[in-house]
TITOR-141104 format. One record per residue: x, y, z of N, C-alpha, C in turn. Coordinates in pm, whole numbers, padded with zeros to 5 digits, always signed. Layout:
N
XYZXYZXYZ ...
This chain:
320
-13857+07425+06117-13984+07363+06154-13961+07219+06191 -14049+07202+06305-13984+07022+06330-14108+06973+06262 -14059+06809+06274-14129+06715+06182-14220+06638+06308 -14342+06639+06267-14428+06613+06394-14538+06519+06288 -14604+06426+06362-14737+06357+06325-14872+06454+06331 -14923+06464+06277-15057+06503+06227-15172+06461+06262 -15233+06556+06389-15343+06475+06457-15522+06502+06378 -15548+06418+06338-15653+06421+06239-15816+06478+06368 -15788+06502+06485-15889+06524+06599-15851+06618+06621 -15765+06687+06592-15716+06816+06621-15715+06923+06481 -15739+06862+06341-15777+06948+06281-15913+06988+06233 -16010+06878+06312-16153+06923+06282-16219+06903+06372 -16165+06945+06519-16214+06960+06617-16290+07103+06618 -16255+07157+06542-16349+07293+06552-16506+07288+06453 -16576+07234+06581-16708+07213+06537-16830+07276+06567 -16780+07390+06617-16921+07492+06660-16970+07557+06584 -17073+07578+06558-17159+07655+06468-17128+07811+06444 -17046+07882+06464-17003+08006+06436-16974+08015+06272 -16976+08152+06194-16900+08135+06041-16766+08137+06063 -16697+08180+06158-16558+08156+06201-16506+07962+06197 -16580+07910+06280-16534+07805+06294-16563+07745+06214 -16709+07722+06140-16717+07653+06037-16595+07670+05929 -16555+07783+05888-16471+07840+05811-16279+07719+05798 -16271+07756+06009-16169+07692+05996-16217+07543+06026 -16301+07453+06049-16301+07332+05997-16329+07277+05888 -16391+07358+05749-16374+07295+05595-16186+07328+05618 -16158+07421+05615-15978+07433+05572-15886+07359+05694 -15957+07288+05778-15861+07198+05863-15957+07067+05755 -16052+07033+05727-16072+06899+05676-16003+06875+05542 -15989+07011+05475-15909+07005+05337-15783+06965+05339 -15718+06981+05458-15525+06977+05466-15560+06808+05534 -15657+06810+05625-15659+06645+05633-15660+06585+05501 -15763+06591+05411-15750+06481+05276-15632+06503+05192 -15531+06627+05239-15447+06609+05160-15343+06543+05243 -15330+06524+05360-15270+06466+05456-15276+06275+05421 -15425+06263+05381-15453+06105+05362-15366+06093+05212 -15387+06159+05149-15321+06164+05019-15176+06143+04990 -15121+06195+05112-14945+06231+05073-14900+06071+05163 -15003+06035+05238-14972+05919+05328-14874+05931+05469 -14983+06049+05497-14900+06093+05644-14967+06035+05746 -14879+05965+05861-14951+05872+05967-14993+05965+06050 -15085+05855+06130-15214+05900+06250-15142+05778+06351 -15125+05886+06476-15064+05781+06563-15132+05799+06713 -15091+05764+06820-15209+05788+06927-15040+05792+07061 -15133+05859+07105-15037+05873+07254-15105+05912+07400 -15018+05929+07486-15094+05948+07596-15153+06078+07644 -15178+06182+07778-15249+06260+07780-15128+06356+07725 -15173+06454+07673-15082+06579+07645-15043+06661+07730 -15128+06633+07843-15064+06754+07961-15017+06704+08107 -15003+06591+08061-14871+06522+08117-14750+06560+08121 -14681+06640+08165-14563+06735+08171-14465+06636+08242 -14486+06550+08303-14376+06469+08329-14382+06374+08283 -14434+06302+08195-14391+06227+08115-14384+06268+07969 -14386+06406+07899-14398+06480+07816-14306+06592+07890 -14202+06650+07873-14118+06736+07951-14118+06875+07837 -14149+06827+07737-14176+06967+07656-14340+07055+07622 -14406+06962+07735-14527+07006+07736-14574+07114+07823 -14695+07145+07891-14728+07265+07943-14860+07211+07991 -14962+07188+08070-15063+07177+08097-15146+07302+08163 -15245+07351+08067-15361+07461+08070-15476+07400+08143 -15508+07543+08234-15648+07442+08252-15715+07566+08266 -15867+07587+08270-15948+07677+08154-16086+07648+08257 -16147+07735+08343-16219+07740+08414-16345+07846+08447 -16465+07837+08427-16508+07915+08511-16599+07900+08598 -16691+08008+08736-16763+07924+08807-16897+08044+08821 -17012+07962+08831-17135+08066+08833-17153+08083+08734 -17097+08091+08613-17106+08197+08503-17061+08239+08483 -16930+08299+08559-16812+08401+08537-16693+08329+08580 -16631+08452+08686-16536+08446+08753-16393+08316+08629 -16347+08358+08553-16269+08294+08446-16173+08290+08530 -16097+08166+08511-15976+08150+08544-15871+08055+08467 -15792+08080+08436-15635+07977+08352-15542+07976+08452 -15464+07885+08461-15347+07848+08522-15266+07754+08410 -15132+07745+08412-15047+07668+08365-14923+07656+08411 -14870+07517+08386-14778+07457+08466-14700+07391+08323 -14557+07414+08369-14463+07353+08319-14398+07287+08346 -14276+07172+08285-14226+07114+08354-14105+07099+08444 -14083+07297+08463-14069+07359+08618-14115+07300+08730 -14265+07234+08727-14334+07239+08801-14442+07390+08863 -14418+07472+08816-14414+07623+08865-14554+07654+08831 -14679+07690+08890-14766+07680+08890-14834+07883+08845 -14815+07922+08740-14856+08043+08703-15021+08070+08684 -15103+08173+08772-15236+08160+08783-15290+08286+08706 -15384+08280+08627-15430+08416+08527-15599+08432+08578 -15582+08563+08645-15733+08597+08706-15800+08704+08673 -15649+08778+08612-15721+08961+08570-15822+08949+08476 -15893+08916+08465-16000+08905+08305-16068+09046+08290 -16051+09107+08167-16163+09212+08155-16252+09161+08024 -16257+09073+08018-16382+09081+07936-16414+08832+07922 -16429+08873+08059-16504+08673+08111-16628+08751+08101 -16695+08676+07966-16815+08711+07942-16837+08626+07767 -16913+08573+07772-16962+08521+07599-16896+08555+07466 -16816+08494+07458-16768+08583+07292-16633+08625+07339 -16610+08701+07450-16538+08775+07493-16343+08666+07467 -16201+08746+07392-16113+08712+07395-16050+08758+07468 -15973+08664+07571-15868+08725+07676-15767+08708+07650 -15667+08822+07652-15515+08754+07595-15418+08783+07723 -15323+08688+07725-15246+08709+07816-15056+08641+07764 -14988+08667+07825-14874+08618+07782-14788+08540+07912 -14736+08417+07879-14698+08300+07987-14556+08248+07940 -14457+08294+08022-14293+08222+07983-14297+08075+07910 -14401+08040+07986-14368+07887+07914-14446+07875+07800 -14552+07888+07771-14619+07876+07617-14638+07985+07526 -14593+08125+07598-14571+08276+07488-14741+08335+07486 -14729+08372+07407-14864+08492+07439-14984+08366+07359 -15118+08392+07474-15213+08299+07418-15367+08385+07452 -15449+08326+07393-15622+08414+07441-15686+08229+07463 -15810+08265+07537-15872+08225+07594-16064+08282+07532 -16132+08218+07455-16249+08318+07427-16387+08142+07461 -16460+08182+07581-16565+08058+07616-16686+08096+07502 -16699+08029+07429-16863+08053+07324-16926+07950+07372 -16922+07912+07474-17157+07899+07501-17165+07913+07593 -17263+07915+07651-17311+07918+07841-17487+07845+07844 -17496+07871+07960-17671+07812+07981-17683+07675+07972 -17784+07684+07867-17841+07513+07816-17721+07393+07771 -17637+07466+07693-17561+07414+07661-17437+07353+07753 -17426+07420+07870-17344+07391+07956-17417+07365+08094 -17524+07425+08147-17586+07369+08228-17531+07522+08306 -17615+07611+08244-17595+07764+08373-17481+07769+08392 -17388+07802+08296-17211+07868+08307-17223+07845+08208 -17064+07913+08132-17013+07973+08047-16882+07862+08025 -16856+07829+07936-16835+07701+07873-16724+07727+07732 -16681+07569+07704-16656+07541+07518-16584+07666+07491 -16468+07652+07569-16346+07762+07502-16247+07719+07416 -16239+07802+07305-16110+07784+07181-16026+07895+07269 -15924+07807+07245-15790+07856+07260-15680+07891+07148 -15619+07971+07207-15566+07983+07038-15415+08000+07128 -15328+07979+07045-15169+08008+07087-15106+08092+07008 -15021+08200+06995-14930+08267+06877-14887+08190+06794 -14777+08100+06895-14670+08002+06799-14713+07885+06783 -14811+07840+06815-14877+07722+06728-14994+07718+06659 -14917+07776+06480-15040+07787+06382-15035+07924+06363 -15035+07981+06422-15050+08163+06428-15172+08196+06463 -15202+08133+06542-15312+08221+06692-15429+08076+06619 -15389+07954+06551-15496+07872+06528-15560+07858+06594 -15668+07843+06582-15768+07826+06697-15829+07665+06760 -15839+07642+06860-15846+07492+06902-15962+07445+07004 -16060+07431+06916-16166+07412+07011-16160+07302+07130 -16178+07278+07214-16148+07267+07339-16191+07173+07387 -16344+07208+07354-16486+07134+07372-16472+07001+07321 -16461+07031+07177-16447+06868+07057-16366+06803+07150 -16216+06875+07111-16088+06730+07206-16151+06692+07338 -16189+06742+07359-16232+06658+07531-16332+06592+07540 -16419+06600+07398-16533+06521+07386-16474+06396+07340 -16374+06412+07213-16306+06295+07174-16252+06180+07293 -16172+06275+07398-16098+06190+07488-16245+06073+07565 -16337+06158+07569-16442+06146+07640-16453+05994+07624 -16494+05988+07447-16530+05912+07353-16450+05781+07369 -16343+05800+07357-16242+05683+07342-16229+05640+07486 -16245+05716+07580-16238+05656+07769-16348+05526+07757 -16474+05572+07668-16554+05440+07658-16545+05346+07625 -16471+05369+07498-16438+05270+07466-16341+05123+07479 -16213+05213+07567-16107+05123+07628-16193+05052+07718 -16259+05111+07818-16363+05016+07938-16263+05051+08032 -16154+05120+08036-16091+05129+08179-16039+05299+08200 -16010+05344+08336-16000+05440+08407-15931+05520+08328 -15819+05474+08238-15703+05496+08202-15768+05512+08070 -15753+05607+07942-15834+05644+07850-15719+05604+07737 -15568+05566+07760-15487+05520+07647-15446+05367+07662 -15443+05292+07562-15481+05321+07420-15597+05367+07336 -15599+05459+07244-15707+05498+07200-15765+05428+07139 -15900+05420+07143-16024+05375+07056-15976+05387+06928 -16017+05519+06901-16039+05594+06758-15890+05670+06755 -15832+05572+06608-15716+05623+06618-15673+05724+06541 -15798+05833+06521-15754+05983+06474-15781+06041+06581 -15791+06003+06730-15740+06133+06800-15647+06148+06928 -15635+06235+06989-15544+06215+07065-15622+06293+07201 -15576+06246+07324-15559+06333+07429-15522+06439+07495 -15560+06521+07390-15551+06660+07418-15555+06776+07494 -15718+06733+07510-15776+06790+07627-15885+06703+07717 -15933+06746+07815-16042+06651+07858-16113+06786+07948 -16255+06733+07990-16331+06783+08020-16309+06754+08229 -16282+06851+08258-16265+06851+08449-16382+06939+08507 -16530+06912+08469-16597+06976+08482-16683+06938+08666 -16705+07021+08731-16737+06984+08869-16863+07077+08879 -16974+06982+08829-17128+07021+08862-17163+07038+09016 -17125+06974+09081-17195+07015+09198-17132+07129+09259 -17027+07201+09229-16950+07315+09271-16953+07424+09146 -17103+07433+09099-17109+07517+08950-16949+07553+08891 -16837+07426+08869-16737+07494+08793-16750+07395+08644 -16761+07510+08543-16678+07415+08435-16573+07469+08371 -16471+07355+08374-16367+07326+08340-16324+07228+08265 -16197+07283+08194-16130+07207+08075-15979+07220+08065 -15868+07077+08101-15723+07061+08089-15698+07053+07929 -15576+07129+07917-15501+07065+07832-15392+07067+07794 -15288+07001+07684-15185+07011+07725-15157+07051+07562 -15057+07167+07610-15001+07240+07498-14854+07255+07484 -14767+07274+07370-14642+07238+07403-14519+07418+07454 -14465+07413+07476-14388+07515+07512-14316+07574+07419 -14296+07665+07402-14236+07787+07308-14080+07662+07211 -14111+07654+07160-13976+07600+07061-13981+07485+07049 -14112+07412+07161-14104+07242+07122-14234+07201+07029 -14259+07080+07021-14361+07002+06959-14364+06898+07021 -14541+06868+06972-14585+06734+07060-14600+06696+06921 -14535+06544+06885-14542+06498+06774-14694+06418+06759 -14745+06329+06890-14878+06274+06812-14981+06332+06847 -14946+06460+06835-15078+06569+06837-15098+06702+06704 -14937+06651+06676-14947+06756+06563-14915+06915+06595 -14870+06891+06695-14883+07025+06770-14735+07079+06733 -14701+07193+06734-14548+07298+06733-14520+07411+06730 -14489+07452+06800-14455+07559+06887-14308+07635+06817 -14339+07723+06732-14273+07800+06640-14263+07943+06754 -14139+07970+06789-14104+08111+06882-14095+08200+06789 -14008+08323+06776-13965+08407+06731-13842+08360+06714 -13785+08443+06560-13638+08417+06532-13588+08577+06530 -13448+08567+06563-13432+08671+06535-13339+08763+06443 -13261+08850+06426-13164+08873+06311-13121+08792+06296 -13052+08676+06321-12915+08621+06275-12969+08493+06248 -13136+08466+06256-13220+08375+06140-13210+08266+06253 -13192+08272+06426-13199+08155+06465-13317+08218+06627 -13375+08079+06644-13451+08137+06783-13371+08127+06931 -13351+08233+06980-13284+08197+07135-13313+08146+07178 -13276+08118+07294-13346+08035+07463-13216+07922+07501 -13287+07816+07447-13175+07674+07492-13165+07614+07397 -13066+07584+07363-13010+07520+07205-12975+07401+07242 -12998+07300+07120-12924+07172+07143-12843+07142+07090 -12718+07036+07151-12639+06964+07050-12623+06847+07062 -12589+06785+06920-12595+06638+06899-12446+06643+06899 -12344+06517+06933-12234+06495+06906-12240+06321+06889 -12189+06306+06813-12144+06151+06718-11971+06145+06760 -11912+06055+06848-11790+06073+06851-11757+05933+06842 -11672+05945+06670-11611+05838+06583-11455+05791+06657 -11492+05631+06720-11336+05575+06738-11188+05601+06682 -11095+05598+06725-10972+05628+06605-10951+05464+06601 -10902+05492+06410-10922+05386+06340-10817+05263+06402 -10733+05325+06440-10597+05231+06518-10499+05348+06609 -10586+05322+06713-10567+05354+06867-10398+05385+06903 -10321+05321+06873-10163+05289+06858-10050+05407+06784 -10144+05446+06686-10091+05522+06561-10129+05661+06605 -10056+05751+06634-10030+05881+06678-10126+05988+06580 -10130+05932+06442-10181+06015+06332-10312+05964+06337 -10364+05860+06423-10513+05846+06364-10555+05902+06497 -10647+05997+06476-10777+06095+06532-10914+06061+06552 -10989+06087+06656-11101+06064+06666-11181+06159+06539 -11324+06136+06518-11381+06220+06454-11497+06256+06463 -11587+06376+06448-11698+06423+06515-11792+06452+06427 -11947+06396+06419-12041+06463+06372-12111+06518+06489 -12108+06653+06454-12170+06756+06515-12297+06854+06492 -12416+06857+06547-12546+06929+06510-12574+07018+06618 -12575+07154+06530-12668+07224+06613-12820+07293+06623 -12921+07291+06718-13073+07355+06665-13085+07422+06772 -13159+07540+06768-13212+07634+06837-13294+07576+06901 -13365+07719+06971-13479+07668+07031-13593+07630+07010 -13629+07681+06882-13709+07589+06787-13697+07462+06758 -13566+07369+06800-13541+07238+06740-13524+07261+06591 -13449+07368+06563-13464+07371+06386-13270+07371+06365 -13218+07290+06280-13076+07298+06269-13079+07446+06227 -12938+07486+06316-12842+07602+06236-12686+07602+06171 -12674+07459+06245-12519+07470+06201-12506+07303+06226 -12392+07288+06149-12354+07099+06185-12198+07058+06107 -12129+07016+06144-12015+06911+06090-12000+06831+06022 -11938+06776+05965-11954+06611+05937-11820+06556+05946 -11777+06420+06034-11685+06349+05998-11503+06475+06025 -11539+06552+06116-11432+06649+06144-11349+06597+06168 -11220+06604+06145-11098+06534+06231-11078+06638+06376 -11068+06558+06498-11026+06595+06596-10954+06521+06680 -10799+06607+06678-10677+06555+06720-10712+06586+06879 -10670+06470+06936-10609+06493+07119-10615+06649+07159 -10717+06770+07275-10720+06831+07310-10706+06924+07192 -10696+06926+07112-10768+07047+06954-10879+07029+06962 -10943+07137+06995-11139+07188+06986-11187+07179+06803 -11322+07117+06787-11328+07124+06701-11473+07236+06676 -11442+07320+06591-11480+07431+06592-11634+07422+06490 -11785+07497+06557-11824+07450+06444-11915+07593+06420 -11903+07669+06332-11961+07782+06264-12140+07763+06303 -12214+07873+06273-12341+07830+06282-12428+07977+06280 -12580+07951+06266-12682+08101+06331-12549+08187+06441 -12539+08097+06523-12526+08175+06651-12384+08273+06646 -12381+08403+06728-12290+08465+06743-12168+08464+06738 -12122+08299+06818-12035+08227+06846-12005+08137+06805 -11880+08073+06819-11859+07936+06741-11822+07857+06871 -11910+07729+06841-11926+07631+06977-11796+07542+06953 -11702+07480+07085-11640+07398+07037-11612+07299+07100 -11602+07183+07046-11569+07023+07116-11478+06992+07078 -11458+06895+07221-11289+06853+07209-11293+06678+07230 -11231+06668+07143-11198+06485+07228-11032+06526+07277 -11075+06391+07378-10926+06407+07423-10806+06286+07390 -10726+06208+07496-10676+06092+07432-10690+05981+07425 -10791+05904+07486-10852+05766+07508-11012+05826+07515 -11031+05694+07498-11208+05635+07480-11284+05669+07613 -11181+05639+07732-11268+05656+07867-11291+05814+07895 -11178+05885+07829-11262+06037+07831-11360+06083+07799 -11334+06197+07884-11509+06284+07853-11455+06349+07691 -11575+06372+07610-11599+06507+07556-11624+06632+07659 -11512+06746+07546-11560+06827+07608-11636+06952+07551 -11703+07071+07621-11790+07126+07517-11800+07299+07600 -11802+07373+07500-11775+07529+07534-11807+07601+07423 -11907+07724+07460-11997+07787+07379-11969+07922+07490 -11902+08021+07391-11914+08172+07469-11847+08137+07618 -11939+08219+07731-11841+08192+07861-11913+08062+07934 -11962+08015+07831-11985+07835+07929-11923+07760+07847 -11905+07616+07959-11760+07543+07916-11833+07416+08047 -11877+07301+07983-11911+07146+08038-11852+07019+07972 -11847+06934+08025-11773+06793+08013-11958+06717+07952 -11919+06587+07890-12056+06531+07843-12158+06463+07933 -12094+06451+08029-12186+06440+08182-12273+06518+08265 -12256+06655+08232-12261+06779+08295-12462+06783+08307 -12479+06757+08416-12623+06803+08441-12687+06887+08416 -12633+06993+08489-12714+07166+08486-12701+07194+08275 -12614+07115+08198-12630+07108+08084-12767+06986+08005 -12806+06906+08071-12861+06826+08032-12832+06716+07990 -12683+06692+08018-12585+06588+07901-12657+06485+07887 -12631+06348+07779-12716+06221+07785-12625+06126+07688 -12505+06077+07737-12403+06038+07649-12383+05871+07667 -12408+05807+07565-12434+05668+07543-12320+05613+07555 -12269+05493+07547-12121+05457+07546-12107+05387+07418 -11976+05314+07378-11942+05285+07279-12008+05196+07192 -12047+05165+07020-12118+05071+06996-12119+05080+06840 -12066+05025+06763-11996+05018+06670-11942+05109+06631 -11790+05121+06718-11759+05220+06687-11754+05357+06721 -11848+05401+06762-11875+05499+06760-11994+05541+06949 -11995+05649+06980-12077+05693+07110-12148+05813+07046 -12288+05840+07061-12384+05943+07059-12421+05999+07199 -12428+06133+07175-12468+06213+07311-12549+06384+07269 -12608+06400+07360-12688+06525+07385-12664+06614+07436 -12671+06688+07442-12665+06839+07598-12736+06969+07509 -12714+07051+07634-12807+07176+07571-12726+07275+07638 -12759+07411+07598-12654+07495+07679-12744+07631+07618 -12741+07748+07657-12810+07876+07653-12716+07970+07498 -12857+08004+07462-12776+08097+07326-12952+08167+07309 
């Protein structure tokens, strides 16, 4: 499970009069006061479905027009624009479920229409599998919140927030003169988390206790102590996490001699391995199963810092 901030607008955003929702906003206000209690921060950030400046995000958007005709689309930060139109039951009350590569299986259910929305069908909770286990997220509230705090800044741009229990979640893209209402938001993708939303995205694990997809690794690569001396070795702290971002395996402080891989056990099938080589200006190198990249390597993601006491930190990701 990753370690994420706790958005206090996002656990008692469910404010509609149903016994359902009432239900889940006393037990989202209860984990808040225990939240104030343990002294867990409230922090503020920008829109959530901002996918490019948020790259582990997903932006939903939640539509209908006349009264009916429902529509979702979502975009990742593919760019890749996936559109959901089959609805059998866009109608009041009614839950639509559908399943999307990038955020995993989700429903869609609008509770109000008419007065309340102005002749359409309106104020949809969303719910996700892997974030919460189908929790439900009223829609309406967050976009009222964003609403709220846009006033308050006085400018176009709605961050920094006003009210600093909530976040930008969702917002309201509603277009009265073209009977559509509509609602963005931004949700995170199968294995990530949005930390100042509180949000996380728990996949499936599977036998061997780890989640597939794209795994990460951390590498720490320790100077040799005196460069000169044949016997002194570089040395490696090494981490690995699934696609959950949850560790499965890690190193510490390994000795690794000139072109000897250093080998590191873990969840996965395989044992991943890095190599230093014989000077500082070399690459690391890195090989998992039948892939095999240097710490530069793009189509890997690499992100490798240079030297600084001592020591260089770097990133990459690679498929498991």
């Amino acid at each position: 499970m990753k370690t994420s901030v706790i958005s206090a607008a996002l656990l008692i955003a469910l404010v509609s009069a149903s016994p359902l929702q009432a239900l889940v906003k006393r037990q989202a206000q209860v984990v808040l006061e225990l939240l104030k209690v343990i002294g867990v921060a409230i922090k503020t950030d920008s829109n959530a479905w901002d996918y490019g400046g948020h790259p582990q995000m997903c932006e939903i958007r939640m539509k209908t027009k006349a009264g009916g005709n429902c529509h979702a689309d979502i975009t990742c930060a593919d760019g890749v624009k996936r559109d959901y139109d089959n609805w059998n039951v866009c109608f009041l009350g009614g839950e639509q479920h559908f399943s999307d590569p990038g955020i995993g299986e989700f429903s869609i259910t609008f509770t109000q229409k008419d007065h309340f929305c102005g002749d359409g069908l309106c104020a949809p909770i969303l719910k996700l599998k892997n974030v919460g286990n189908w929790m439900p997220i009223d829609v309406h509230a967050l976009s009222q919140e964003a609403a709220h705090n846009a006033k308050f800044v006085g400018v176009s741009d709605p961050s920094p927030f006003a009210h600093p229990d909530s976040r930008n979640i969702c917002a309201d893209t509603t277009d009265y003169n073209n009977d559509v209402r509509s609602n963005v938001c931004g949700m995170p993708a199968v294995g990530k988390a949005y930390g100042p939303g509180g949000l996380d995205s728990e996949g499936a694990v599977n036998e061997r206790g780890y989640a597939p997809g794209w795994c990460g690794l951390h590498v720490t690569q320790h100077q040799k102590v005196n460069p000169s001396d044949p016997n002194s070795h570089y040395r490696f702290d090494i981490t690995i996490k699934d696609n959950n971002e949850d560790v499965i395996g890690s190193v510490s402080g390994a000795d690794a001699p000139a072109n000897v891989g250093v080998g590191v056990t873990s969840k996965l099938p395989w044992v991943l391995i890095v190599t230093a080589e014989n000077v500082d200006a070399d690459p690391v190198l890195m090989a998992y199963g039948d892939q095999s990249w240097a710490y530069a390597d793009v189509a890997h993601h690499c992100n490798f810092g240079p030297y600084d006491g001592g020591k260089r930190e770097g990133d990459c990701g690679f498929s498991c």
